[in-house]
C-alpha positions as CSV (number, residue, x, y, z in Angstrom):
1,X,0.0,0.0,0.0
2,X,1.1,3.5,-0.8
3,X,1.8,5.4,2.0
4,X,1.5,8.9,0.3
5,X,-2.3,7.6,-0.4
6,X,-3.1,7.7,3.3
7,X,-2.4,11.8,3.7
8,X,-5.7,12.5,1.8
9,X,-8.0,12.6,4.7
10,X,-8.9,15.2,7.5
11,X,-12.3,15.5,9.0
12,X,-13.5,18.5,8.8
13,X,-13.2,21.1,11.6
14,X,-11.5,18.8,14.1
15,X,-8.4,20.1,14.7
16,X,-8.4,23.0,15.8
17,X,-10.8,22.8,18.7
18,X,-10.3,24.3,22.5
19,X,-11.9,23.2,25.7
20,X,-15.7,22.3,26.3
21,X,-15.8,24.3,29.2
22,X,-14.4,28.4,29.0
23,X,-12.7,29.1,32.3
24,X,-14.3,32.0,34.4
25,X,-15.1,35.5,33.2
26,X,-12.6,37.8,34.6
27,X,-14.1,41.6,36.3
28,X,-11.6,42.9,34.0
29,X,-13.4,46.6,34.0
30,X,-11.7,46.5,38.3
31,X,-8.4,46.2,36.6
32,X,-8.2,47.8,33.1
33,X,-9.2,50.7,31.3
34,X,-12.1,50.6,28.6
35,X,-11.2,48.9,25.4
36,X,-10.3,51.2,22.8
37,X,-9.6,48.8,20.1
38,X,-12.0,46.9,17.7
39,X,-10.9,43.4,17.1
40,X,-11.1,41.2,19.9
41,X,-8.4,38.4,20.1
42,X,-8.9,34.6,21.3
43,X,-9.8,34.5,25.2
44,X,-8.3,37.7,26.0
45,X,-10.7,39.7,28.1
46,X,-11.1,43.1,28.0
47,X,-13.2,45.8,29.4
48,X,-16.3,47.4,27.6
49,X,-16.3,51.0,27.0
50,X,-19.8,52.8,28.8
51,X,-21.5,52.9,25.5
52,X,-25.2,52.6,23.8
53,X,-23.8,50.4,21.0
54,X,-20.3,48.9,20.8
55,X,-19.1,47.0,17.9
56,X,-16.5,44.7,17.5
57,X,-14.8,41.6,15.4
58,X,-12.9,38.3,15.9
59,X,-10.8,36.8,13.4
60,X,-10.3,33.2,12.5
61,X,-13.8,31.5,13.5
62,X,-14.0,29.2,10.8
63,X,-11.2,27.2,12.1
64,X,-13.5,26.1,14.8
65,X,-16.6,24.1,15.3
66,X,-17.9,26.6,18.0
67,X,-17.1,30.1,19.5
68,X,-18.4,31.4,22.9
69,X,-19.2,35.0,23.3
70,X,-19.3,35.5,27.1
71,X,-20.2,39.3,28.7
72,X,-20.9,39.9,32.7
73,X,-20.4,42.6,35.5
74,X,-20.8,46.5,35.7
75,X,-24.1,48.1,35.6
76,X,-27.2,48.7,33.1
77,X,-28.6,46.3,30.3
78,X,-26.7,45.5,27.5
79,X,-27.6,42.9,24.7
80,X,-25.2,40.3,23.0
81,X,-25.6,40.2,19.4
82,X,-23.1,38.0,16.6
83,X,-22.6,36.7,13.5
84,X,-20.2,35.1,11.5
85,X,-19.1,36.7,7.9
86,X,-21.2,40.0,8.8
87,X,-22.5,42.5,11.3
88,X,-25.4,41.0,13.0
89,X,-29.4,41.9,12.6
90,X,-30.6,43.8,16.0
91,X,-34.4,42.1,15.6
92,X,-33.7,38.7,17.2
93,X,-33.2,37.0,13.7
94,X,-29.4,36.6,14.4
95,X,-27.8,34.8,17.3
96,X,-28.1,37.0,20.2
97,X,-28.5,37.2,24.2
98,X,-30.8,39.8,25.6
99,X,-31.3,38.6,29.5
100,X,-31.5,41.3,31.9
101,X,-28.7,42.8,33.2
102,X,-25.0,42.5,31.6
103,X,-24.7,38.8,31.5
104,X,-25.4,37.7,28.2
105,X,-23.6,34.2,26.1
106,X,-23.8,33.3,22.4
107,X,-22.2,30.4,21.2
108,X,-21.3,30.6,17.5
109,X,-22.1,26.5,15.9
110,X,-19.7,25.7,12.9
111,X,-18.9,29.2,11.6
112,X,-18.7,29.3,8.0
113,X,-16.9,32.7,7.8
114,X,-13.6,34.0,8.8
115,X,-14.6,37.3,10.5
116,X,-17.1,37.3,13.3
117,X,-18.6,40.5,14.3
118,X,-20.4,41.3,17.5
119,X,-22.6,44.0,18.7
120,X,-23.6,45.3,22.1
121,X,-26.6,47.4,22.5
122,X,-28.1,48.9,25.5
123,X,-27.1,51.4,28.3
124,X,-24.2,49.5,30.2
125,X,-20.9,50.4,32.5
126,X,-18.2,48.5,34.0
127,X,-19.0,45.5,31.7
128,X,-16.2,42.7,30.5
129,X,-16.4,40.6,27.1
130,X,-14.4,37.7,26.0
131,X,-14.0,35.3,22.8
132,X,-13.3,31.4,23.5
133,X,-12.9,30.3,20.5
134,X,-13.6,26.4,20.5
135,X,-15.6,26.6,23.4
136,X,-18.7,25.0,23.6
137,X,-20.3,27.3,26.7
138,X,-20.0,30.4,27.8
139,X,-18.1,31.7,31.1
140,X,-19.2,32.3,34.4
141,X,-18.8,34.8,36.9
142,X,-18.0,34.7,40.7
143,X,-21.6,34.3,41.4
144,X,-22.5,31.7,39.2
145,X,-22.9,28.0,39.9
146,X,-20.3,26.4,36.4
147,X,-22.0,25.1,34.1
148,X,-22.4,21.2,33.8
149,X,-20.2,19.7,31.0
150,X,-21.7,19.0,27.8
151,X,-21.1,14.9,27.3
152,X,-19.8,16.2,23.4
153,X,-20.2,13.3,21.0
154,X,-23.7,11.0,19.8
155,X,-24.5,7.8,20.8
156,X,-24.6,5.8,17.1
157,X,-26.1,6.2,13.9
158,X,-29.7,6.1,14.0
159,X,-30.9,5.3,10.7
160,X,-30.4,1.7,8.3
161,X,-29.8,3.9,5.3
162,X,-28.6,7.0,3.7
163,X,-28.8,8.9,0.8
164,X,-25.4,10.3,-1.2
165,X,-26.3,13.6,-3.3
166,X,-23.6,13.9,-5.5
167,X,-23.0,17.3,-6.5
168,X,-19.9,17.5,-9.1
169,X,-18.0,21.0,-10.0
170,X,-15.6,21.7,-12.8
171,X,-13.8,24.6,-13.8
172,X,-13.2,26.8,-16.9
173,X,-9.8,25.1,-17.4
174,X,-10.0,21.8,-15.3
175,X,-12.8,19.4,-16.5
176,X,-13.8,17.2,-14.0
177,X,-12.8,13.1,-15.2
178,X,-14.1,10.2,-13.6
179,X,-15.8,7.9,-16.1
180,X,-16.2,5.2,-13.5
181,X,-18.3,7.0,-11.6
182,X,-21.4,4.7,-11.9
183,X,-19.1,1.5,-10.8
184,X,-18.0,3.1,-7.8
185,X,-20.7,4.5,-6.1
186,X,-22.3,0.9,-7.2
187,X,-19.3,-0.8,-5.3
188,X,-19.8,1.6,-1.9
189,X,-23.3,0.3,-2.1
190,X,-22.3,-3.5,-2.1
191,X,-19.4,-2.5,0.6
192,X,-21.7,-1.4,3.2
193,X,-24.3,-4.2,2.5
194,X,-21.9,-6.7,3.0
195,X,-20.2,-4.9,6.1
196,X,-24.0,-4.8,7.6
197,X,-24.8,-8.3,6.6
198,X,-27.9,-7.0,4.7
199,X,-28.5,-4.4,7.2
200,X,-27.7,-0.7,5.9
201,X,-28.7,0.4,2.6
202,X,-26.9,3.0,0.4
203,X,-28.5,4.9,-2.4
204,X,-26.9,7.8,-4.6
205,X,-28.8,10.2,-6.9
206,X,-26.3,11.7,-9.3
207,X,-29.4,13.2,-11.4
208,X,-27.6,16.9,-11.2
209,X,-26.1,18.2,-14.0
210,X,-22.5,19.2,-13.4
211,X,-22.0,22.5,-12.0
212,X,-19.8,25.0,-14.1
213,X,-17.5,27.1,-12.5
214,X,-16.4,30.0,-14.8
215,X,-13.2,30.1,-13.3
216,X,-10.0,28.9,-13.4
217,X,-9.3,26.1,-10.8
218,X,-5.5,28.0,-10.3
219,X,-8.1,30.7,-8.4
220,X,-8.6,28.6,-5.7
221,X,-5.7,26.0,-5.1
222,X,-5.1,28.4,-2.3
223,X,-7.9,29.4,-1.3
224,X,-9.6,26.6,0.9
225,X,-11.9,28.4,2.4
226,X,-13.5,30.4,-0.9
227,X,-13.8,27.5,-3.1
228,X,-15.6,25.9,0.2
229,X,-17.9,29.3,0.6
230,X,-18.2,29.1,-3.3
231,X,-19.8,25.4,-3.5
232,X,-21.6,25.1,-0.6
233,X,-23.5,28.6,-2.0
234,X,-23.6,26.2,-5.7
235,X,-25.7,23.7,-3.7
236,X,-27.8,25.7,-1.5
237,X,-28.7,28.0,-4.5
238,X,-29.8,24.6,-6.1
239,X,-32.7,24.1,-2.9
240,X,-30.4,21.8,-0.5
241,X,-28.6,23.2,2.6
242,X,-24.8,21.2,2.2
243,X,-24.5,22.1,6.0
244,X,-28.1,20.5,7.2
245,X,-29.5,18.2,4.0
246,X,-32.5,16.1,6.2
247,X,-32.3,13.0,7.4
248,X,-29.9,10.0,6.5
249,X,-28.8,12.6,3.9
250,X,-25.0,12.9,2.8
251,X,-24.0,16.2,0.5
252,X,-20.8,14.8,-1.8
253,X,-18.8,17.5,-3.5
254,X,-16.9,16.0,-6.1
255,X,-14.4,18.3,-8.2
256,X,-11.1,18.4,-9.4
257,X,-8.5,18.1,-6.6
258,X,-7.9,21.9,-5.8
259,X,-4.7,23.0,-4.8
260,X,-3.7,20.1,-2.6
261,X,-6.5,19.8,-0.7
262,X,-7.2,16.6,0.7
263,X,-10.7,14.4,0.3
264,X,-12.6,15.0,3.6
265,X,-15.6,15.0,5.4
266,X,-17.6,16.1,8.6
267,X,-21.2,15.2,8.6
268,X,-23.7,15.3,6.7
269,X,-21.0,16.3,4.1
270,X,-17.9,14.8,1.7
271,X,-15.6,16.7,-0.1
272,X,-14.2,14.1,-2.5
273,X,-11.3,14.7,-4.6
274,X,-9.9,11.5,-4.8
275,X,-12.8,9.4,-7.3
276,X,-12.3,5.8,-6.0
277,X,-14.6,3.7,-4.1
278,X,-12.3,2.9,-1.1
279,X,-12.4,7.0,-0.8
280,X,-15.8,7.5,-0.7
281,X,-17.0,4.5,1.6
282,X,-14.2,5.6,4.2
283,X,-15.1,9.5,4.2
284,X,-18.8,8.3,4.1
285,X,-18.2,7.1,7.5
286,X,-16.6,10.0,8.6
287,X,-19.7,12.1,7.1
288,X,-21.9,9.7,9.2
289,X,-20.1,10.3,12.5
290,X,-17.3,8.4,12.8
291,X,-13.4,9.1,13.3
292,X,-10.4,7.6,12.3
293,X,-9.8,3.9,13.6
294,X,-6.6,4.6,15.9
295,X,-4.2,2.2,17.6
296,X,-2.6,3.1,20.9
297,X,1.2,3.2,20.7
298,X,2.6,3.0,24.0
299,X,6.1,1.9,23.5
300,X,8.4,-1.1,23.4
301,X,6.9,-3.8,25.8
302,X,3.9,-1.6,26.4
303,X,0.2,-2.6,25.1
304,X,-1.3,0.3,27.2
305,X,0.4,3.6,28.3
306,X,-0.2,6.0,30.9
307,X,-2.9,8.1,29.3
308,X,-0.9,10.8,27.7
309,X,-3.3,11.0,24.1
310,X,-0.6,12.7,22.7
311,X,2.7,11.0,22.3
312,X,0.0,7.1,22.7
313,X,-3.0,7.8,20.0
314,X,-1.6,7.2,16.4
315,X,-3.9,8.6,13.7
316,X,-5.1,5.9,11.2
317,X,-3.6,3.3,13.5
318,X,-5.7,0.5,12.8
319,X,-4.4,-0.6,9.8
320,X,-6.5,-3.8,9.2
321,X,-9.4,-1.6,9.1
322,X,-11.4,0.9,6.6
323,X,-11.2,3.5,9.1
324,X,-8.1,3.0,9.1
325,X,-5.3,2.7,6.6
326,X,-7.7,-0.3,5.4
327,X,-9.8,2.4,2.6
328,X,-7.6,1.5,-0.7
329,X,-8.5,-2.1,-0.6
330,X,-11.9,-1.7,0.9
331,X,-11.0,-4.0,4.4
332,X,-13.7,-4.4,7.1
333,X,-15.5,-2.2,9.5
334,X,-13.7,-3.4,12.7
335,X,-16.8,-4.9,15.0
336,X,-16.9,-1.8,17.3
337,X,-17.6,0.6,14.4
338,X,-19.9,-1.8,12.8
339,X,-21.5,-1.3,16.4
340,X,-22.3,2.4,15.7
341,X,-24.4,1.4,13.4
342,X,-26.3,-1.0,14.9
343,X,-25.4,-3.7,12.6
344,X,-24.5,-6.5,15.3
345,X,-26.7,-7.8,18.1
346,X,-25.5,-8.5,21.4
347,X,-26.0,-12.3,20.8
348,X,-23.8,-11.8,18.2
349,X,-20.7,-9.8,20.1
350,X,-21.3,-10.9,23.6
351,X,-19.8,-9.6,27.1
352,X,-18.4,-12.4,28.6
353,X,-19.0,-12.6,32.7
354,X,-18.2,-16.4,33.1
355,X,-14.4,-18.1,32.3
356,X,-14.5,-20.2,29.3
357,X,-13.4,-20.9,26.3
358,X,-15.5,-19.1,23.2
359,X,-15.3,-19.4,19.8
360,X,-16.0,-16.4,17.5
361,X,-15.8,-17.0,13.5
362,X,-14.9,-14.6,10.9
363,X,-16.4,-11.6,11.2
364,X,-15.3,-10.4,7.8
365,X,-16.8,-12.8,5.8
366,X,-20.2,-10.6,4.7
367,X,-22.5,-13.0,6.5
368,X,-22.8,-14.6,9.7
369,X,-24.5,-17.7,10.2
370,X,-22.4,-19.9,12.6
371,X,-22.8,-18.4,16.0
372,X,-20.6,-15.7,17.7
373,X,-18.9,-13.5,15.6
374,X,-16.6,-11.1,18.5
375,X,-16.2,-11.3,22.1
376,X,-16.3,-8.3,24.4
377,X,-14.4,-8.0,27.8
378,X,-14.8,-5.3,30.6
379,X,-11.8,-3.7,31.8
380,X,-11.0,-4.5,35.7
381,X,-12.4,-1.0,36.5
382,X,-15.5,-1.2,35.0
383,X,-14.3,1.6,32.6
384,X,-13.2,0.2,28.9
385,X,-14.3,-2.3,26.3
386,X,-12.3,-4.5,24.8
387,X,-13.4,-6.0,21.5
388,X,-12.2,-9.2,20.0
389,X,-12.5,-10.5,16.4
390,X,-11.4,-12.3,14.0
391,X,-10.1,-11.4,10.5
392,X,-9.1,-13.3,7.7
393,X,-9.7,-12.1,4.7
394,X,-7.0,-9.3,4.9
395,X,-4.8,-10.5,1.7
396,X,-1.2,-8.5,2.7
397,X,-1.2,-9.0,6.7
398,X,-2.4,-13.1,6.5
399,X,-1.3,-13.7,10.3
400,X,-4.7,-12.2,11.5
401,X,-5.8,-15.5,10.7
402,X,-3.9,-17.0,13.1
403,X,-5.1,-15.2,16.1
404,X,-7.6,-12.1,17.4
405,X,-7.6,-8.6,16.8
406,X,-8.2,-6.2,19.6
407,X,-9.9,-2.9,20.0
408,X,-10.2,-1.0,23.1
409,X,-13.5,1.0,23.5
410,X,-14.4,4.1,26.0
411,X,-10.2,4.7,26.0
412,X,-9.0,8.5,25.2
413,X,-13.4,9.1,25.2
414,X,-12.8,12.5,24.7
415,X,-15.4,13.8,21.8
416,X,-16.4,17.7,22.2
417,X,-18.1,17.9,18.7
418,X,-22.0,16.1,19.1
419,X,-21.8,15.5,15.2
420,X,-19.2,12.4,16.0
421,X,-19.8,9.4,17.6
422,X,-18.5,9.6,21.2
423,X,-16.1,7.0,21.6
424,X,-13.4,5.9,19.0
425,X,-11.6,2.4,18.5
426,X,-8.2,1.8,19.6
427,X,-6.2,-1.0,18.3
428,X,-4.0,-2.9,20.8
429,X,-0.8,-3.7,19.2
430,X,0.2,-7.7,21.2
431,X,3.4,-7.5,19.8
432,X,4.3,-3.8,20.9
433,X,8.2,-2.7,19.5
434,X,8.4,-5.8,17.5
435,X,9.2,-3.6,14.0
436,X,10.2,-0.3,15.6
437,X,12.1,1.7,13.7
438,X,10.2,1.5,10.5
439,X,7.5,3.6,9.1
440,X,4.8,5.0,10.7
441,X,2.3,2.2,10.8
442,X,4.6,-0.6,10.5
443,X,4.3,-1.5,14.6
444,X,0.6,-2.6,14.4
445,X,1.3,-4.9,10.9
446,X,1.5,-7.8,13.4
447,X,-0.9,-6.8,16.1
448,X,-2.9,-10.0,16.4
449,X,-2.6,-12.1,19.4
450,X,-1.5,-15.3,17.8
451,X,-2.6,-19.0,18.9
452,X,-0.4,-19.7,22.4
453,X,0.0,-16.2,23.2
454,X,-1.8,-14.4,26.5
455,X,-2.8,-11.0,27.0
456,X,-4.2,-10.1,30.8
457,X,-6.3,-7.0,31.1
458,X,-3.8,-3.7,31.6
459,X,-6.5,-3.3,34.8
460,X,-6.5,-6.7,35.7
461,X,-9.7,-7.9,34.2
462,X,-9.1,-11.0,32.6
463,X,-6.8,-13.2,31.1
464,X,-7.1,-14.2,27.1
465,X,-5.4,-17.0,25.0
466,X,-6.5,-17.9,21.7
467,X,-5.7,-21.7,21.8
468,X,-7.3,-23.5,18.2
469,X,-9.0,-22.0,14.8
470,X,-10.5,-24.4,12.3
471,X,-13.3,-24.2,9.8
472,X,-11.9,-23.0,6.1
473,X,-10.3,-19.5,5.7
474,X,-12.3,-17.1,3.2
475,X,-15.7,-18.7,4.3
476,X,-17.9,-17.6,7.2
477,X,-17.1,-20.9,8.7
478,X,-13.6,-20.0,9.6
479,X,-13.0,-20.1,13.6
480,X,-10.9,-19.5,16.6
481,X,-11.5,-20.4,20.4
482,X,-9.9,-18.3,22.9
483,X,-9.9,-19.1,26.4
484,X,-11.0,-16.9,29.1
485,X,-10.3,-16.7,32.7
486,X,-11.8,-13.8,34.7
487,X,-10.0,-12.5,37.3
């Protein structure tokens, strides 16, 4: 596998995001001097001048999914009002905060503009304002009770189908090529009815014409954010909102790749530039709520770390997986992202609470007819999910068939944006510093936990030890038994 193919995806919005929770709003009219200026800057706060109407601006807002707009203190009634990409309307029809007295909070959702502008009204004195940007809620003051903490993140998928509305762009110089569009878009289709075992249903409508832009594509390849402006106002002209379609509804944007701008998605959209169908079933999944498939990377002779997400979660780290580094050669869901779709059953993917020995059979095999198809296992403090299956038909790393795949759930559970599901899959790597140095990914290439081998629960849950497999490789009657002893 190429590993330059792997750059082309970022979600949307997620990486420049600051904390849920803004700290508290400083009295900063006791200490300072009236502001003077007109462009606030990110969580500095600064005291209001005594004013009927004040107005103001933040820079860089569409970097982030929210902003928080937080005023309190002094004396009066002043009103919050804000708006991203231009100054606000005063009759309610805009965001705005208008509570009595001078403590007022908007929070800006998924800004699509660069400039924000804010305007107080009222007759005020002595008041503080203050931009968070990333913050999800506003600040408080001394006399406040804090705010309870958004739990960030959705709980799954709710819906057995979706809808792609393709929406393709070229320009005056650039046509846009991909005469296998058809064959593609039929093959995500088959994809994620096999993945689902008959249980999720895909459907495209490519009925619009494509979209002329009468430019040159050279006007944009650096200009992310106006060619983004320019075809979500294409769509929207055409009746559909790219930012809020309906229902199990997926906006694509297929063009030309501009600049170098990388296929991506955030839902309920898909910005493809890359026309194959391993693309467009993996940023599908992002576009229906789900991130990367990770793998935790804790160091030579180290399964699990300490907890530090920063030097321990590696990006795209699963890479047996579609949401993974598994997209070019269209590998299986693993079974805890299948779970956010509500394609397994808990007979199928069982928690185990008595010692045994289980088999599980392929889970990869686009059916399941023979019993249990993954185990799950609580952590020893009740915290994580571990998730074991059974691969096989991965045709470059052929020792998962040999022994389980794990993926720990509820670990690093730290979602702020409620578009994305709340938890993501981490990939434990059995074999930890086994191909260190090499590139990037090459660690987790042997990952399974072979036939012989034991793994006991980092919080002393369990012990696990696949012992026998059997049935025939590249049917769904391909096994393995693993033998568990709760602790």
């Amino acid at each position: 596998m190429n590993l330059v193919k792997h750059t082309w995806c970022i979600p949307l919005l997620v990486l420049l995001n600051g904390p849920a929770i803004a700290a508290q709003l400083e009295d900063k009219c006791a200490t300072s001097a009236p502001f003077t200026g007109r462009t606030l800057q990110d969580g500095e706060t600064v005291c209001l001048p005594a004013s009927s109407r004040t107005y103001l601006s933040v820079a860089n807002l569409d970097n982030y999914d929210n902003v928080a707009i937080s005023t309190a203190y002094g004396t009066g009634d002043l009103s919050l009002y804000a708006r991203s990409g231009g100054w606000p309307r005063l009759d309610g029809s805009d965001p705005s905060s208008s509570t009595p007295g001078n403590q007022e909070c908007i929070v800006l959702k998924r800004p699509a503009s660069y400039w924000g502008y804010i305007t107080l009204d009222g007759s005020h004195s002595g008041s503080s304002i203050v931009v968070d940007l990333g913050a999800t809620t506003c600040r408080t003051t001394d006399t406040t009770e804090p705010p309870t903490e958004p739990p960030g993140g959705n709980d799954g998928y709710p819906y057995d189908h979706v809808n792609i509305q393709v929406y393709r762009f070229q320009f005056s110089d650039t046509p846009l090529t991909w005469p296998t569009m058809e064959s593609d878009l039929q093959g995500v289709t088959t994809y994620y009815d096999q993945q689902s075992y008959g249980r999720f249903n895909v459907t495209y409508d490519t009925s619009t014409p494509v979209i002329h832009i009468n430019q040159p594509k050279s006007t944009y390849d650096n200009d992310f954010h106006g060619w983004t402006a320019l075809w979500k106002s294409k769509i929207s002209a055409l009746g559909v909102d790219p930012d809020a379609p309906g229902n199990a509804q997926v906006v694509m944007m297929v063009a030309p790749q501009v600049g170098n701008f990388n296929s991506s998605a955030a839902p309920p959209s898909i910005s493809l530039y890359h026309h194959t169908t391993g693309v467009i079933a993996h940023e599908l999944g992002h576009a229906l709520g789900l991130r990367h498939a990770k793998a935790l990377e804790a160091g030579p002779g180290k399964v699990i770390g300490v907890g530090d997400y920063d030097t321990e979660s590696l990006n795209y780290g699963n890479v047996y997986s579609m949401m993974g580094m598994g997209a070019h050669s269209l590998q299986a869901y693993n079974l805890l992202y299948k779970h956010f779709f509500g394609w397994l059953t808990d007979s199928e993917v069982p928690v185990i609470n008595a010692s045994g020995t289980y088999r599980i059979y392929a889970f990869d095999q686009a059916a399941n007819n023979q019993g249990y198809i993954g185990l799950r296992l609580k952590s020893g403090n009740g915290k994580y999910t571990y998730w074991l299956e059974y691969r096989t038909s991965h045709d470059r790393y052929t020792d998962t068939q040999n022994g389980v795949l794990i993926n720990l759930q509820g670990y690093f559970e730290n979602e702020t944006d409620e578009r994305f599901w709340k938890t993501t899959s981490y990939l434990l790597d059995m074999t930890p510093g086994s191909k260190t140095p090499g590139w990037w990914g090459d660690d987790q290439t042997d990952s399974e936990l072979i036939i012989g081998q034991s793994y006991t629960d980092h919080w002393g849950g369990f012990t696990i030890t696949p012992t026998r497999k059997g049935g025939t490789v590249g049917t769904p009657d391909a096994w393995i038994e693993v033998q568990v002893e709760l602790k």
